[in-house]
N, C-alpha and C positions, 0 to 999 in steps of 0.2 A: 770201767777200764777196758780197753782193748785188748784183743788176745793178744796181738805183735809184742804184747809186755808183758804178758804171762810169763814168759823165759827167763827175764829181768830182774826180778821182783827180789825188793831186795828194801831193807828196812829205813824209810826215808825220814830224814827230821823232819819238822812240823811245816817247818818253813818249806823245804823240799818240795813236802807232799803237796802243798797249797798251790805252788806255783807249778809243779809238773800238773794237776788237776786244771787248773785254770790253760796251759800249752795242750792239753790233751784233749779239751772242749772246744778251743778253737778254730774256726773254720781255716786261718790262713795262717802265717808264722809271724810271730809277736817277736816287738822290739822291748831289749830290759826297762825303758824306761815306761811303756804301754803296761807291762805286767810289773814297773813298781804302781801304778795308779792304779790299775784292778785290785790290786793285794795290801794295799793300807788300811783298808778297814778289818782288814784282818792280822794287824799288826804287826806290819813287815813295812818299816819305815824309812829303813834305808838304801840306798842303791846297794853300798857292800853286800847285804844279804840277799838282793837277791843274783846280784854276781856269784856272790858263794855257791848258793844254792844251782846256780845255772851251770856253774864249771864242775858241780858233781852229776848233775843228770846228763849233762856230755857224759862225762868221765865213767859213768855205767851204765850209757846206751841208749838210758832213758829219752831223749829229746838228741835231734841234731842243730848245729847251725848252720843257717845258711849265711855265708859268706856274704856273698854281693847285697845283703839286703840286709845284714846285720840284727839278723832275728834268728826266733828259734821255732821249731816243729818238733810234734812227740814224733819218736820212731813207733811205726807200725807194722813193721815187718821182723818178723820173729825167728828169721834167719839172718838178721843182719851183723854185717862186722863191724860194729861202728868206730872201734877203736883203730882199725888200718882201713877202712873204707868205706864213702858217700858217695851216691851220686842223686843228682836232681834234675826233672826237667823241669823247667816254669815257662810257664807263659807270657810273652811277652803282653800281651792284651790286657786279662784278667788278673794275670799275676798269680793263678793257681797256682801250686807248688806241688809236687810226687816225687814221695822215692821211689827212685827204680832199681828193681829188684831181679836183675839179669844174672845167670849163672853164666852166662859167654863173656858178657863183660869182664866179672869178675874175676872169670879163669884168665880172660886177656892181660887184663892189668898184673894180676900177684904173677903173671914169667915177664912183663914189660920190663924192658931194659932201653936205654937209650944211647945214641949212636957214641957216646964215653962210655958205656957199660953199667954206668950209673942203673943199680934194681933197686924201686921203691919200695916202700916200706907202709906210706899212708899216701891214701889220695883224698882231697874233697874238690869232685865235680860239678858241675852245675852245666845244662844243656838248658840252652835259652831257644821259643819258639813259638810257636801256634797251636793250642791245644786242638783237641776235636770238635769243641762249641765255638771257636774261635776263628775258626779257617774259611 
């Protein structure tokens, strides 16, 4: 396991832990149906489970989703807020994925208010681009 989830840790069902194990080896971010085909031999048969299972490793930090690609990634940063806050850049090329881990950002957003006064509460970002092997 990674430290980024040392901070996290926190008692995972069987099924949880299978599938956070299998998001947290991954080199890129897994779609639910890619990690129900990995995890049937280990007796996780359904979509529902591993939906369950995926809306509680959101739900305490464990893994984020990315949106535009309708997958998931473990979190590895061990100061993260995942509950009011993501952000991601990817690559347009390779399709890498990083969370990024900016404390300027983050101070920018939690006073962001919008030209209604509208102040958020949660954001999930995503910075689409060129990585450094890529450019």
């Amino acid at each position: 396991m990674r430290t980024g989830n040392i901070n996290r840790m926190q008692n995972l069902s069987k099924n949880q832990q299978i599938i956070f194990d299998l998001i947290d080896k991954s080199p890129e971010p897994l779609k639910a149906y890619a990690i129900l085909f990995n995890v049937q031999k280990k007796g996780i048969k359904a979509p529902l489970q591993v939906y369950r299972a995926l809306d509680k490793l959101v739900e305490i930090g464990k893994i984020h989703k990315i949106e535009s690609r309708n997958a998931f990634i473990a979190c590895h940063n061990s100061s993260c807020q995942v509950s009011k806050a993501t952000a991601f850049s990817i690559c347009e090329i390779c399709e890498k994925v990083t969370e990024i881990s900016s404390v300027g950002l983050s101070k920018y957003l939690a006073n962001f208010k919008d030209k209604d006064g509208m102040k958020y509460n949660k954001y999930n970002l995503e910075f689409f681009g060129l990585c450094k092997k890529c450019r």
